[in-house]
C-alpha atoms as an extended CHARMM CRD file, in Angstrom:
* protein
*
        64  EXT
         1         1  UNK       CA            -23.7530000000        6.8550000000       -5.0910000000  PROA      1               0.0000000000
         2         2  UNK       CA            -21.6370000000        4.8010000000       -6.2300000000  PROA      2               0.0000000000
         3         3  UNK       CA            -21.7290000000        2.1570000000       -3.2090000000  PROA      3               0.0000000000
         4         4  UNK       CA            -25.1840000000        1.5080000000       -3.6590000000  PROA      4               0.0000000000
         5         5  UNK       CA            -24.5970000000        0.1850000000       -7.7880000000  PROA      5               0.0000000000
         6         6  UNK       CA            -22.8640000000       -2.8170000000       -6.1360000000  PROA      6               0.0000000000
         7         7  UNK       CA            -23.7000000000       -6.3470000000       -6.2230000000  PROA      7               0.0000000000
         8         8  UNK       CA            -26.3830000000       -7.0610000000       -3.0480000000  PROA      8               0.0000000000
         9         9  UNK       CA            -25.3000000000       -8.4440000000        0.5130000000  PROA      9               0.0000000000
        10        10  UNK       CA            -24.1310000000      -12.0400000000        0.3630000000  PROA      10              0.0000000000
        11        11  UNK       CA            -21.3430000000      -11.6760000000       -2.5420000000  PROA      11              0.0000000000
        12        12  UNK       CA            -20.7050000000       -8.6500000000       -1.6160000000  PROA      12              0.0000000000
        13        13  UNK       CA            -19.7930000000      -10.2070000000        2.1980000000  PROA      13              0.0000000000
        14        14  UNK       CA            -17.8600000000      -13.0190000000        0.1430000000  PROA      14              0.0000000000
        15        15  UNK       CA            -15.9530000000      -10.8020000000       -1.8320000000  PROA      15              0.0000000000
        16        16  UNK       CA            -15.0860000000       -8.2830000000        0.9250000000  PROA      16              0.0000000000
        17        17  UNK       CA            -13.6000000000      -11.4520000000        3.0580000000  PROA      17              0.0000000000
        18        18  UNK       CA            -11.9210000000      -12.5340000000        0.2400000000  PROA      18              0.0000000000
        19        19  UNK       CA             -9.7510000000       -9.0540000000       -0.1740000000  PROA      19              0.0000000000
        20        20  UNK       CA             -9.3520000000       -9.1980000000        3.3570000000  PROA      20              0.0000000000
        21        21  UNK       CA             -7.8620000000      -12.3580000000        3.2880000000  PROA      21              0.0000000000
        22        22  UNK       CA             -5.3480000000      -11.8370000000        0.3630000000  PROA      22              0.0000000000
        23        23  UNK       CA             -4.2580000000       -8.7910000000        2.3460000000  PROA      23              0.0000000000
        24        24  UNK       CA             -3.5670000000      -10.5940000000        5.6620000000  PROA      24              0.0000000000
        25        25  UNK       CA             -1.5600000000      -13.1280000000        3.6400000000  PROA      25              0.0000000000
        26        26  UNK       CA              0.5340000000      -10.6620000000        1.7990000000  PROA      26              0.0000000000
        27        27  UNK       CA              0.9500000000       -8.5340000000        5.1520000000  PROA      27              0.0000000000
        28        28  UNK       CA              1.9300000000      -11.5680000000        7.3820000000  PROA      28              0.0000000000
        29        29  UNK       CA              4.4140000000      -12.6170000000        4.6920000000  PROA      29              0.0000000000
        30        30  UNK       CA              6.0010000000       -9.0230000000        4.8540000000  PROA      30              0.0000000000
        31        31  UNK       CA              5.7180000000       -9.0260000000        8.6950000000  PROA      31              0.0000000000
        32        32  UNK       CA              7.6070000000      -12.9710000000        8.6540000000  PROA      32              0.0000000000
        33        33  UNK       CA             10.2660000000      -11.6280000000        6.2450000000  PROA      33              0.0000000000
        34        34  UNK       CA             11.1430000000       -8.4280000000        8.7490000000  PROA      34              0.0000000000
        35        35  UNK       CA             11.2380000000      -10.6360000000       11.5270000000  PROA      35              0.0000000000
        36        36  UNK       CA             13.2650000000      -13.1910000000       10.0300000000  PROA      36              0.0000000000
        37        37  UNK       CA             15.6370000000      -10.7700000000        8.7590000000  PROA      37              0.0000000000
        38        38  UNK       CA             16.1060000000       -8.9850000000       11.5560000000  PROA      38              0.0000000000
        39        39  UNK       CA             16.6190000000      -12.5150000000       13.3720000000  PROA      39              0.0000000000
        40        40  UNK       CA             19.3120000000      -13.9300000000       11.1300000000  PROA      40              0.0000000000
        41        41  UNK       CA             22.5100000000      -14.7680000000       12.1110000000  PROA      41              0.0000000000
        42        42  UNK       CA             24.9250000000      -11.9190000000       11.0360000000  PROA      42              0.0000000000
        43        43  UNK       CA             26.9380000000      -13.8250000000        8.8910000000  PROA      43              0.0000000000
        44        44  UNK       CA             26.6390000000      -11.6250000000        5.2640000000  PROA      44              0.0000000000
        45        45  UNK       CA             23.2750000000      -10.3050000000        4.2500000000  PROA      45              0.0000000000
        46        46  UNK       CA             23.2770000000      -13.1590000000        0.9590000000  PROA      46              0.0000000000
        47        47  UNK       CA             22.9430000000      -15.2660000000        4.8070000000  PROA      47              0.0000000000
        48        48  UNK       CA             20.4790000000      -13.0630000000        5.9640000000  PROA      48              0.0000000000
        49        49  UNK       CA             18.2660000000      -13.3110000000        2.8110000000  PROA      49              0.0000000000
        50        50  UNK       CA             18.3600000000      -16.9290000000        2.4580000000  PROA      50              0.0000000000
        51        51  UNK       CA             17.1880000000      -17.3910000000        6.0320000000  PROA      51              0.0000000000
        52        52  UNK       CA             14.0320000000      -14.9230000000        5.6130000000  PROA      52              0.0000000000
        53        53  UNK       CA             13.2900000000      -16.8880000000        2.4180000000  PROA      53              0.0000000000
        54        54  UNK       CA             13.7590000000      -19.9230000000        4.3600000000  PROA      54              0.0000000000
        55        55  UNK       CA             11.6460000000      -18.4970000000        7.7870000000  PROA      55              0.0000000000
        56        56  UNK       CA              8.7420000000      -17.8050000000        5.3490000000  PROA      56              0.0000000000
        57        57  UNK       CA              8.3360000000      -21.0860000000        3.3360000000  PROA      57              0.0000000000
        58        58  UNK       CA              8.8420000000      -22.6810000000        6.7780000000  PROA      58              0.0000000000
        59        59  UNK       CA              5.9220000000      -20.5640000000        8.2090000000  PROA      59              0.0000000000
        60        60  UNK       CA              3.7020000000      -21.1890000000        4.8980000000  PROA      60              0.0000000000
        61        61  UNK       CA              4.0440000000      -24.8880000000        4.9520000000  PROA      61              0.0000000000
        62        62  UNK       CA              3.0710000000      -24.4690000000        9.0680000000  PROA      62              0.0000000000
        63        63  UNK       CA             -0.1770000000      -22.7520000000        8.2250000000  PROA      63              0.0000000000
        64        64  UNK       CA             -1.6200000000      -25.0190000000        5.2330000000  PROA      64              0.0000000000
């Protein structure tokens, strides 16, 4: 019952793609961060984490 107490179709299609697009952000990020650690040169892992922070912002400023 507690579906049909919310707020009628257009916001509710608004708000829905809103979620959904917070959660493809925050799930890309994680998926760029794997893949750039896993990519890194082997160096030490202070390397390693510098480069996935670096892959990311590099991929964020690509997108906007």
């Amino acid at each position: 019952m507690e579906e049909y107490a919310r707020e009628p179709c257009p916001w509710r299609i608004v708000d829905d793609c809103g979620g959904a697009f917070t959660m493809g952000a925050i799930g890309g990020g994680v998926f760029q961060a794997v893949k750039g650690f896993r990519n890194a040169p082997a160096v030490s892992s202070k390397h390693r984490f510098l480069f996935v922070l670096w892959l990311v912002r590099l991929l964020k400023a690509e997108f906007n």
